[in-house]
VEXDREN-2710 file (C-alpha; in Angstrom, 1 decimal):
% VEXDREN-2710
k/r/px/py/pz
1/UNK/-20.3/-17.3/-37.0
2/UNK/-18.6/-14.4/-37.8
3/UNK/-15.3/-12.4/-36.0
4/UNK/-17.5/-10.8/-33.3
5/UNK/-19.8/-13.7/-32.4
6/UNK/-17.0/-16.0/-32.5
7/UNK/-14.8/-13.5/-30.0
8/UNK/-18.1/-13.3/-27.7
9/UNK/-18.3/-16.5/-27.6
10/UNK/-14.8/-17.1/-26.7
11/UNK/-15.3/-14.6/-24.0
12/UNK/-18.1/-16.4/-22.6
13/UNK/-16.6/-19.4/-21.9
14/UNK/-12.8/-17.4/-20.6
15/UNK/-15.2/-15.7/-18.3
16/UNK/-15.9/-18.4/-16.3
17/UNK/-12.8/-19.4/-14.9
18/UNK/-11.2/-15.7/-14.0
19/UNK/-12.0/-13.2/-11.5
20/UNK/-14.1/-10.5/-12.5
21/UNK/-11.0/-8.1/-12.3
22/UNK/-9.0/-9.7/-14.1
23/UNK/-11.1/-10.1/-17.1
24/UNK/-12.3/-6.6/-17.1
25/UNK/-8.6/-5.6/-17.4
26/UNK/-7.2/-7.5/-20.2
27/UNK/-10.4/-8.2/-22.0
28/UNK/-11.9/-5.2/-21.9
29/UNK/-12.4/-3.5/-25.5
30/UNK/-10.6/-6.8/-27.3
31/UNK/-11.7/-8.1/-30.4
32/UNK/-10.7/-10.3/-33.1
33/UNK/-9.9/-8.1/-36.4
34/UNK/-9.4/-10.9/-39.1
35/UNK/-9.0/-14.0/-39.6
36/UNK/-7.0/-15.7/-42.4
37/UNK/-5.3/-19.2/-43.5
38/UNK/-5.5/-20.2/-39.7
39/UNK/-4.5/-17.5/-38.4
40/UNK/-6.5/-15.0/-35.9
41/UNK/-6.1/-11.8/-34.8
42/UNK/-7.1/-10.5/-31.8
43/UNK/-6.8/-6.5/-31.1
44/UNK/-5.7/-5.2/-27.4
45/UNK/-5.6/-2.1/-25.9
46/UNK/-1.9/-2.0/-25.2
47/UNK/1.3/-3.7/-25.2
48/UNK/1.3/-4.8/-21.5
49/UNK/-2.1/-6.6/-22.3
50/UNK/-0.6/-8.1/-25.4
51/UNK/2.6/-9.5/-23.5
52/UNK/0.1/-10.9/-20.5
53/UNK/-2.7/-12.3/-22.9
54/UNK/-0.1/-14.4/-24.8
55/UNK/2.0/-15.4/-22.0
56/UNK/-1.3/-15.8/-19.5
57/UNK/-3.9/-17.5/-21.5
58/UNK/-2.5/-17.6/-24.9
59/UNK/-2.8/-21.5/-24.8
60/UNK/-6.3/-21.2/-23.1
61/UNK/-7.7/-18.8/-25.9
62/UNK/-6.3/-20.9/-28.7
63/UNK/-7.7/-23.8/-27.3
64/UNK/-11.6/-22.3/-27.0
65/UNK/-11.2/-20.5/-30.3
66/UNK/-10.4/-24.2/-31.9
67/UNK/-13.1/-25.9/-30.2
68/UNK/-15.2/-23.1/-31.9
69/UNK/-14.0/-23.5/-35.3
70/UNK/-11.4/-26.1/-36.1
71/UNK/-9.9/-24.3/-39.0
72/UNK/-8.2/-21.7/-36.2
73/UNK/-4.7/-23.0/-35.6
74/UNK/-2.9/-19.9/-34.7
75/UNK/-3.4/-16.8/-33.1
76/UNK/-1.7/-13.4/-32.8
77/UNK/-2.1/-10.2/-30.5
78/UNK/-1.7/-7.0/-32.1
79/UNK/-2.1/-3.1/-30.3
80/UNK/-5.0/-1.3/-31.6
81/UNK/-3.8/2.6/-30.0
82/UNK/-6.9/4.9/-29.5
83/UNK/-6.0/8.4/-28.4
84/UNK/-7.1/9.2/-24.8
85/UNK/-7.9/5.4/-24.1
86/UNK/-7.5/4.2/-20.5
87/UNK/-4.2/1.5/-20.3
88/UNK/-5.5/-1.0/-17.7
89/UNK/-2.3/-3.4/-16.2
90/UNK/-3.0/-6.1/-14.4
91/UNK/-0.8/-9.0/-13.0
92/UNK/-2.9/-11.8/-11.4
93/UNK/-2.6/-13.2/-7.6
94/UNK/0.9/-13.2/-8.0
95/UNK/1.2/-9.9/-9.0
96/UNK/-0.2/-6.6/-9.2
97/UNK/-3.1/-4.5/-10.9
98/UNK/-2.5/-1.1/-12.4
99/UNK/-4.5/1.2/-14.6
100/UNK/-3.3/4.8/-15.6
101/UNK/-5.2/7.6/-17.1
102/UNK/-3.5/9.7/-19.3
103/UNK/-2.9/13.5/-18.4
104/UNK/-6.4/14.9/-19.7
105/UNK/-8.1/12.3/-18.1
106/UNK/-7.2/13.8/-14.5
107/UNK/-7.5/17.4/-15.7
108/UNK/-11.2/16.8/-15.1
109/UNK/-10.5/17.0/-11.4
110/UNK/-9.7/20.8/-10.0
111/UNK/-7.6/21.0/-6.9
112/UNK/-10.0/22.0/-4.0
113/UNK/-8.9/24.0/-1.1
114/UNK/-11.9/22.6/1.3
115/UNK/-11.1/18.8/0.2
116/UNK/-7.3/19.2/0.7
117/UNK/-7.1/16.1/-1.8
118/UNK/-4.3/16.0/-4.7
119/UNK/-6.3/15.4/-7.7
120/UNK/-3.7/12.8/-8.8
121/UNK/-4.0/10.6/-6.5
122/UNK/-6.6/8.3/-8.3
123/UNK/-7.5/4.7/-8.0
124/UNK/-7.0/4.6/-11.7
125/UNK/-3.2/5.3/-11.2
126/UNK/-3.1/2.8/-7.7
127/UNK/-1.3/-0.2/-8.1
128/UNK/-3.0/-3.0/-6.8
129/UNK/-1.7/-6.6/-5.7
130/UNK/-1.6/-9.0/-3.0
131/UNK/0.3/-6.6/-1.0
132/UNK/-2.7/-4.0/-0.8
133/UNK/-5.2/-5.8/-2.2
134/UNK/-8.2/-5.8/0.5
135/UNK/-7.3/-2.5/1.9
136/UNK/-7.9/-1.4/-2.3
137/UNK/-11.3/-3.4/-2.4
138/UNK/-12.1/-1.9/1.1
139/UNK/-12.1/1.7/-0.3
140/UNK/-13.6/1.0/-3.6
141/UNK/-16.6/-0.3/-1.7
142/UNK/-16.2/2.9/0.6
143/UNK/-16.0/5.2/-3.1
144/UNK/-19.4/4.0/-3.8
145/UNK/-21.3/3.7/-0.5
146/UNK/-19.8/5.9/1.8
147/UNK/-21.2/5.7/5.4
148/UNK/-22.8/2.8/4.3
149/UNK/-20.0/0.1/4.4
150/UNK/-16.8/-0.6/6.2
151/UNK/-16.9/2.3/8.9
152/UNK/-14.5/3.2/9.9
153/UNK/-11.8/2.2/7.4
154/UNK/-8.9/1.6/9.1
155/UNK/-5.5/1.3/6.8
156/UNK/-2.1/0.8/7.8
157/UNK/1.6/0.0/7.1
158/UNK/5.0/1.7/6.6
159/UNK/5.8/5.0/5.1
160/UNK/5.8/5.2/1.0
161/UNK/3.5/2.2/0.8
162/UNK/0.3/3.9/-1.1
163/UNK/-1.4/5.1/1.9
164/UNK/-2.1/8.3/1.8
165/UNK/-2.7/8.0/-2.0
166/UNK/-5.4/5.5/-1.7
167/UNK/-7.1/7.6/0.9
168/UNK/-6.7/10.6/-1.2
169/UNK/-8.7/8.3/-4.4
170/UNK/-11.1/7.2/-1.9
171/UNK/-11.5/11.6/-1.8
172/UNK/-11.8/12.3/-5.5
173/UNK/-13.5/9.3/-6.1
174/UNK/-16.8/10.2/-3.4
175/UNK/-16.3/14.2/-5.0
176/UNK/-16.6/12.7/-8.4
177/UNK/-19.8/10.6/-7.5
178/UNK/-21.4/12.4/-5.1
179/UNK/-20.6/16.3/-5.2
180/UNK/-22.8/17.3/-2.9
181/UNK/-21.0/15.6/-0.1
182/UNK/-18.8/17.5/2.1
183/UNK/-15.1/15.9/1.9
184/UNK/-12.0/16.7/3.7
185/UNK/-8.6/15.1/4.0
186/UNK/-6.5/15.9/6.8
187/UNK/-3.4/14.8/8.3
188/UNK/-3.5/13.8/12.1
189/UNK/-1.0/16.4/13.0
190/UNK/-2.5/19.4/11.3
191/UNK/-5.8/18.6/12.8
192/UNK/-4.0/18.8/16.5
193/UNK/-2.5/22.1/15.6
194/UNK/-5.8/23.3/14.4
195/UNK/-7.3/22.5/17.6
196/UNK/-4.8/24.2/19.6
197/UNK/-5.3/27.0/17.9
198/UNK/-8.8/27.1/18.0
199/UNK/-8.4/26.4/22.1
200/UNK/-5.5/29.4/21.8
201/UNK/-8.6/31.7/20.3
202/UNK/-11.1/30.2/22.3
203/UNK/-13.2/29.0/19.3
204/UNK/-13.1/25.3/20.0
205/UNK/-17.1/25.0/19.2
206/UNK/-16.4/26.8/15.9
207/UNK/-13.7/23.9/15.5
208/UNK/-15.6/21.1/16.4
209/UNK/-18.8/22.4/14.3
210/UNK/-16.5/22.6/11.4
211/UNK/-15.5/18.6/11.5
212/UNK/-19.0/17.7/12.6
213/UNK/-20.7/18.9/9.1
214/UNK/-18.2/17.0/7.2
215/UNK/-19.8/13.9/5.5
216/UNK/-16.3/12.1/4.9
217/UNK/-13.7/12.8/7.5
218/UNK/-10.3/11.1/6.2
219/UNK/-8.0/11.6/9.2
220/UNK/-4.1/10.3/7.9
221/UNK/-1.2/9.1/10.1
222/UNK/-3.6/8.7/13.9
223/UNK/-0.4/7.5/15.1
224/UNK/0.2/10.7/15.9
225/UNK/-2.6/10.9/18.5
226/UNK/-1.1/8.9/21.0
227/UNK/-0.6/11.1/24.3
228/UNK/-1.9/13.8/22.8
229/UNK/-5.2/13.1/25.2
230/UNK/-7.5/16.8/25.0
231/UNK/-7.0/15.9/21.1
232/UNK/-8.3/12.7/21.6
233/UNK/-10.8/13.5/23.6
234/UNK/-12.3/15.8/21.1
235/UNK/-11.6/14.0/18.0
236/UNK/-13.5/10.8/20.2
237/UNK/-16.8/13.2/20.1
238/UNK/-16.7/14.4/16.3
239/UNK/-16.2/10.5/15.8
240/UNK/-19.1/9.5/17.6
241/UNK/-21.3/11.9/16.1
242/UNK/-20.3/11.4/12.4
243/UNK/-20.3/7.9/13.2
244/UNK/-24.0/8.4/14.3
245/UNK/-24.6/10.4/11.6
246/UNK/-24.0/7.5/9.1
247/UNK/-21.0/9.9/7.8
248/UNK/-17.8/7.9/6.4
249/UNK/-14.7/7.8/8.6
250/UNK/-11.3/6.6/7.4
251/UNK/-8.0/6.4/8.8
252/UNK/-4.4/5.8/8.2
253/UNK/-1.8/4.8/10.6
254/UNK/1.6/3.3/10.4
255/UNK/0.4/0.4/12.6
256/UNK/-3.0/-1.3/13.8
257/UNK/-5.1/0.5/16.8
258/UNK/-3.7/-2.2/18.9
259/UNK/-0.4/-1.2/18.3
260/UNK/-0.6/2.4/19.3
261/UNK/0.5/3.2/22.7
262/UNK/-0.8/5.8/24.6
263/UNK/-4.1/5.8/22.4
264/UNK/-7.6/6.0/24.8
265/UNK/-8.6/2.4/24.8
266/UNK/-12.4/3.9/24.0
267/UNK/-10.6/5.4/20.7
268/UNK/-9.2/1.9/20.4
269/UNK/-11.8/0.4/20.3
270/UNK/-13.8/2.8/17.9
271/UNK/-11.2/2.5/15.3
272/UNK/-11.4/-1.2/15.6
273/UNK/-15.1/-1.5/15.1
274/UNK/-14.6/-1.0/11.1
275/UNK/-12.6/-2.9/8.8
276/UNK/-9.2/-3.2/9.4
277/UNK/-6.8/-3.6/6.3
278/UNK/-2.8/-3.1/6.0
279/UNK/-1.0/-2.6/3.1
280/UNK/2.8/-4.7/3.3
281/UNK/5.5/-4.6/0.9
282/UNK/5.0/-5.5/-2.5
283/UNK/6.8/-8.3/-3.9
284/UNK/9.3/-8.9/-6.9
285/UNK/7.1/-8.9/-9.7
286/UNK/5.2/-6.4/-8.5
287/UNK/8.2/-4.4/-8.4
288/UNK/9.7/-5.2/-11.6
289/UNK/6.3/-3.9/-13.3
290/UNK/6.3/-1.0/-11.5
291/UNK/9.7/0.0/-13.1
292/UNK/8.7/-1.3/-16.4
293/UNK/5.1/1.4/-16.5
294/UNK/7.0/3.9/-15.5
295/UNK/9.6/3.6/-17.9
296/UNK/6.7/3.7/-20.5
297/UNK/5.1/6.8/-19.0
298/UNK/8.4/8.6/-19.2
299/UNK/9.5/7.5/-22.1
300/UNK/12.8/5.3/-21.0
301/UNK/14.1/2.4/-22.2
302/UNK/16.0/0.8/-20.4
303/UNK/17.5/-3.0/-20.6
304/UNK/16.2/-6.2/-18.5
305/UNK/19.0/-6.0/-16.1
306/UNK/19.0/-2.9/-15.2
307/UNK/15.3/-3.2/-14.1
308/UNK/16.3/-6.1/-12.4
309/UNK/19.1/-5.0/-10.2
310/UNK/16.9/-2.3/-9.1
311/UNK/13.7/-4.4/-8.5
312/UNK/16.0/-7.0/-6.5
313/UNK/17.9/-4.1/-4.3
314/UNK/15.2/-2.1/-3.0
315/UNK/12.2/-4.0/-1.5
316/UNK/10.2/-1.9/1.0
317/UNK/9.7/1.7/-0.9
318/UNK/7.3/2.2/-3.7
319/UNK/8.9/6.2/-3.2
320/UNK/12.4/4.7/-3.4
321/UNK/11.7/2.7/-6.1
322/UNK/10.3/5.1/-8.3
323/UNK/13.7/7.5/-6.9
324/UNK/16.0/4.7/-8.3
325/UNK/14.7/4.9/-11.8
326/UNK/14.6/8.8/-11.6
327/UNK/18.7/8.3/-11.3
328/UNK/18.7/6.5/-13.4
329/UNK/17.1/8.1/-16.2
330/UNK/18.8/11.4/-15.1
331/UNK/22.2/10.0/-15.9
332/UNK/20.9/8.9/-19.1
333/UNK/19.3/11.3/-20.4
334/UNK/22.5/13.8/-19.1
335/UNK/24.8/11.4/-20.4
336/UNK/22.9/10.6/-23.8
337/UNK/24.0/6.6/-23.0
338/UNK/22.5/3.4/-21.3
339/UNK/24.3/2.9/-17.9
340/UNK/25.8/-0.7/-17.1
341/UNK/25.2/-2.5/-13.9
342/UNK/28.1/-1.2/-12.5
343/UNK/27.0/2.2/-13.1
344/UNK/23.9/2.0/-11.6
345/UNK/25.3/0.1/-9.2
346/UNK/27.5/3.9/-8.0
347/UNK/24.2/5.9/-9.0
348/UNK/22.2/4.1/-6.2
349/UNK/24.8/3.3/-3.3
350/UNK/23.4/6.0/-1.1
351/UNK/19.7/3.6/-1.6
352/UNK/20.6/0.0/-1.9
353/UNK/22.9/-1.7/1.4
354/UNK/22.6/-5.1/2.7
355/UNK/20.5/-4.3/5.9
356/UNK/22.2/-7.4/8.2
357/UNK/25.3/-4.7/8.4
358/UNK/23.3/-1.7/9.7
359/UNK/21.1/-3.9/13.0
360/UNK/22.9/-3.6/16.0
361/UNK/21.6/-3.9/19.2
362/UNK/21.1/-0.5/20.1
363/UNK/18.9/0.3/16.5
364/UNK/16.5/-2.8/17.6
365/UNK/15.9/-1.3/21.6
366/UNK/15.7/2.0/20.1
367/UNK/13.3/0.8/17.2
368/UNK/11.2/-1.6/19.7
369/UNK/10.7/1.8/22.2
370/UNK/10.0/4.2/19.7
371/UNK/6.9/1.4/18.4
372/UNK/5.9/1.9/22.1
373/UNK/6.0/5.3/22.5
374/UNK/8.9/4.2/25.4
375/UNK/12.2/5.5/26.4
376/UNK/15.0/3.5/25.9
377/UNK/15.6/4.0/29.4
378/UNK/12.5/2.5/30.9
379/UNK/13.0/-1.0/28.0
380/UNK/16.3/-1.0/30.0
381/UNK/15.5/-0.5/33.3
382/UNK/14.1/-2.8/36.5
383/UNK/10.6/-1.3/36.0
384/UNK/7.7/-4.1/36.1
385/UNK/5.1/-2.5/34.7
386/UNK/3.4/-4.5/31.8
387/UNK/3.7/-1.7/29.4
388/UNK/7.3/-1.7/29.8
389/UNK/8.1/-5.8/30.7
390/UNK/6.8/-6.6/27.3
391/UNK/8.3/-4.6/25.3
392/UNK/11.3/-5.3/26.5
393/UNK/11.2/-9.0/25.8
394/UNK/10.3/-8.4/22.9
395/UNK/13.0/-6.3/22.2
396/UNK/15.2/-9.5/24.0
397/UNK/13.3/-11.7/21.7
398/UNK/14.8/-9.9/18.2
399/UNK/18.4/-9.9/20.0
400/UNK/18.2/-13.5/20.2
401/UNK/16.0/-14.2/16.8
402/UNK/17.4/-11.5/14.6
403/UNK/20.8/-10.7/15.9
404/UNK/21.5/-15.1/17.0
405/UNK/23.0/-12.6/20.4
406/UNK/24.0/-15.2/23.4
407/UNK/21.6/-15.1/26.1
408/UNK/24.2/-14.1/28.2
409/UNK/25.3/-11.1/26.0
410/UNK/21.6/-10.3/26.0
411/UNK/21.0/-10.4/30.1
412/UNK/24.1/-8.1/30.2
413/UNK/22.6/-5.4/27.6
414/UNK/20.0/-5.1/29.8
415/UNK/20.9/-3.8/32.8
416/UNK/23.1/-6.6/33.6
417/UNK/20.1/-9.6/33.9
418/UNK/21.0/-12.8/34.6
419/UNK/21.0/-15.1/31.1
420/UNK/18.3/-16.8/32.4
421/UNK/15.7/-13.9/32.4
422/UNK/16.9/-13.7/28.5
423/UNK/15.8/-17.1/28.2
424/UNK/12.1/-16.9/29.6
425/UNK/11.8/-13.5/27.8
426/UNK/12.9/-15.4/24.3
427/UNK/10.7/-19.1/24.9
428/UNK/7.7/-16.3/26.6
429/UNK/7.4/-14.5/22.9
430/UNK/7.6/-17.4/21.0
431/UNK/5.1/-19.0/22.5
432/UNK/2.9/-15.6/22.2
433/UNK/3.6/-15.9/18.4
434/UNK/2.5/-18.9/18.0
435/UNK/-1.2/-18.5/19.8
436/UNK/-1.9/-14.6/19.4
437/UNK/-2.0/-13.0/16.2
438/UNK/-1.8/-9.5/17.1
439/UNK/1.8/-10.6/18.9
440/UNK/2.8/-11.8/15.8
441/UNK/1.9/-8.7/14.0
442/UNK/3.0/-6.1/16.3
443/UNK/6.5/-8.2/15.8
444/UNK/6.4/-8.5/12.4
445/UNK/6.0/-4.4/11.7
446/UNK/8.9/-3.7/14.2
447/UNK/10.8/-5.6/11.8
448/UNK/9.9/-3.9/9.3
449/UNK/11.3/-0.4/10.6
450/UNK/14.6/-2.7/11.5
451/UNK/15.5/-3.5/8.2
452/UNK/13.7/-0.8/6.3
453/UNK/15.9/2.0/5.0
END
């Protein structure tokens, strides 16, 4: 058997018990180069694949390649470098998946004016985990069957996230595959002042006729529909007849359809009839890798600590992150030095602070109406309307959950209510948490924006 059989069949057998993107990642284009006195060799693509094949399945691949041929006792991982190659980066369930083209690579996309999509936003340069990782599969699936599967896509979660750049791959992917399809990215508010306008000019038809010969229509941030209802009303008909149309739909908010106030419950309900995937914060490791590429790509070294301060102290901005290390590298490279801990530690005060000192009551009743398109007036006043009594104890709810605020503390910041109304407000949500999902949800994003930066 020689080196290439012997790898094939080692593949065969690694295949098995991995997910497909996984293998394609780290064991795409590897190969075992010689062998000699024991010892293997097995090329990779790049140092990140090296560190995870040794550390990941080093023990796994050793043991296959010994139940192959006994003689193998060892073996080693070296970087093969090929000019222009893709670097694929991919950290299992418990981390993330990233894959970066170099700059050439993304020349081949030009900038159009009728698409409105950044040509860098790729899927090849989207980092991919178990914080985005179905609303990632969702639009890969969209890439290559648009208007066939998953329509509408419906993606949300908090600002510097990935949003808009996955919808924008989702863009040059479909232009890349299928160039004769009409393909326009837009941004919720743009395509409200458009409308005015065209209403202004009287040309509305001329507007509408525009939208309705699009054959992907990739609306971000429909949040900002809410009250807006002649935009909604319109924007409901081009739906429906792309939507009829078989034409691809996708949409980006900064909270699920249920979520939006003030949205027409037959938009609602239109958005909801698709797939519905959110993208959350991304965890540690996931972090810590982020910080490590993009040290490569720019060409920084910097030491384990470092990294891991700023991993550890900010937690819910991909943007923020990737601001940290732009410090931080800016000081370095001004300074011609590697920063200490203590350093960094001055470089990023304005960034990193311990978010239990910045919640007060007034951020969470502020935060809880602006979720609900409310006043803070109306969350405190006597008003029984139900789009106003539960956002309020809700708001009560975070008081008591977040803040450990006395009931009777609580009764008083709201318009002077007895404890007891504090009470039935708190036991009410908890209950609702624990039997309705989209409670929980709703919940769980507004306390996001509390202790989000």
């Amino acid at each position: 058997m020689n080196n290439q059989e012997l790898w094939q069949a080692t593949l065969a057998q690694i295949q098995l018990n991995i997910s497909p993107a996984s293998f394609a990642t780290w064991f795409k284009n590897t190969s075992i180069v010689s062998q000699k006195e024991g010892k293997t060799i097995v090329s990779v693509t790049n140092s990140f694949a090296k560190e995870w094949l040794q550390n990941k399945y080093g023990k796994t691949i050793l043991k296959i390649l010994h139940e192959l041929d006994s003689k193998i006792k060892e073996v080693k991982y070296e970087v093969k470098h090929k000019a222009n190659k893709n670097e694929a980066r991919v950290l299992d369930k418990s981390s993330f998946l990233f894959s970066r083209k170099r700059q050439l690579d993304l020349q081949r996309f030009k900038a159009q004016k009728e698409t409105n999509i950044n040509p860098r936003y790729t899927f090849e340069s989207f980092i991919v985990g178990p914080f985005n990782e179905l609303a990632q599969a969702a639009s890969w699936a969209i890439s290559k069957e648009p208007g066939k599967v998953y329509n509408p896509l419906f993606i949300y979660g908090k600002v510097g996230l990935g949003k808009t750049h996955l919808l924008q791959a989702i863009g040059n992917e479909i232009v890349k595959n299928f160039s004769k399809k009409k393909v326009k990215y837009i941004p919720s508010e743009t395509f409200t002042s458009g409308m005015v306008s065209a209403i202004r000019k009287q040309s509305i038809e001329n507007f509408k006729t525009k939208y309705r010969n699009i054959d992907v229509l990739i609306l971000d941030d429909v949040q900002f529909l809410a009250g807006k209802e002649k935009t909604q009303e319109e924007f409901f008909h081009i739906f429906n007849h792309l939507y009829e149309q078989n034409k691809q739909i996708i949409l980006s908010s900064d909270r699920p359809p249920k979520a939006i106030s003030a949205l027409a419950e037959r938009l609602r309900s239109r958005f909801e009839g698709g797939m519905i995937a959110d993208i959350s914060y991304p965890d540690y490791e996931t972090r810590m890798a982020i910080l490590k590429i993009k040290c490569e790509e720019r060409k920084i070294v910097l030491p384990e600590n470092i990294l891991d301060y700023i991993a550890s102290s900010i937690q819910k901005n991909i943007r923020e992150l990737e601001g940290a290390l732009t410090r931080v590298s800016a000081y370095q490279k001004l300074n011609n030095k590697t920063p200490d801990t203590e350093t960094v530690k001055s470089l990023l005060k304005n960034l990193i602070f311990s978010p239990k000192q910045r919640i007060t009551p007034k951020k969470i009743i502020k935060i809880v109406a602006d979720f609900y398109d409310l006043k803070e007036k109306e969350i405190l006043s006597s008003s029984r309307k139900r789009e106003i009594v539960r956002p309020r104890q809700i708001a009560m709810y975070l008081l008591r959950e977040e803040l450990k605020s006395s009931y009777p503390f609580i009764g008083r910041r709201f318009g002077g209510r007895d404890h007891t109304t504090a009470i039935h407000a708190y036991e009410k949500i908890v209950k609702e948490i624990n039997k309705n999902e989209n409670i929980a949800e709703e919940i769980n994003l507004i306390k996001q924006r509390v202790f989000s930066v």
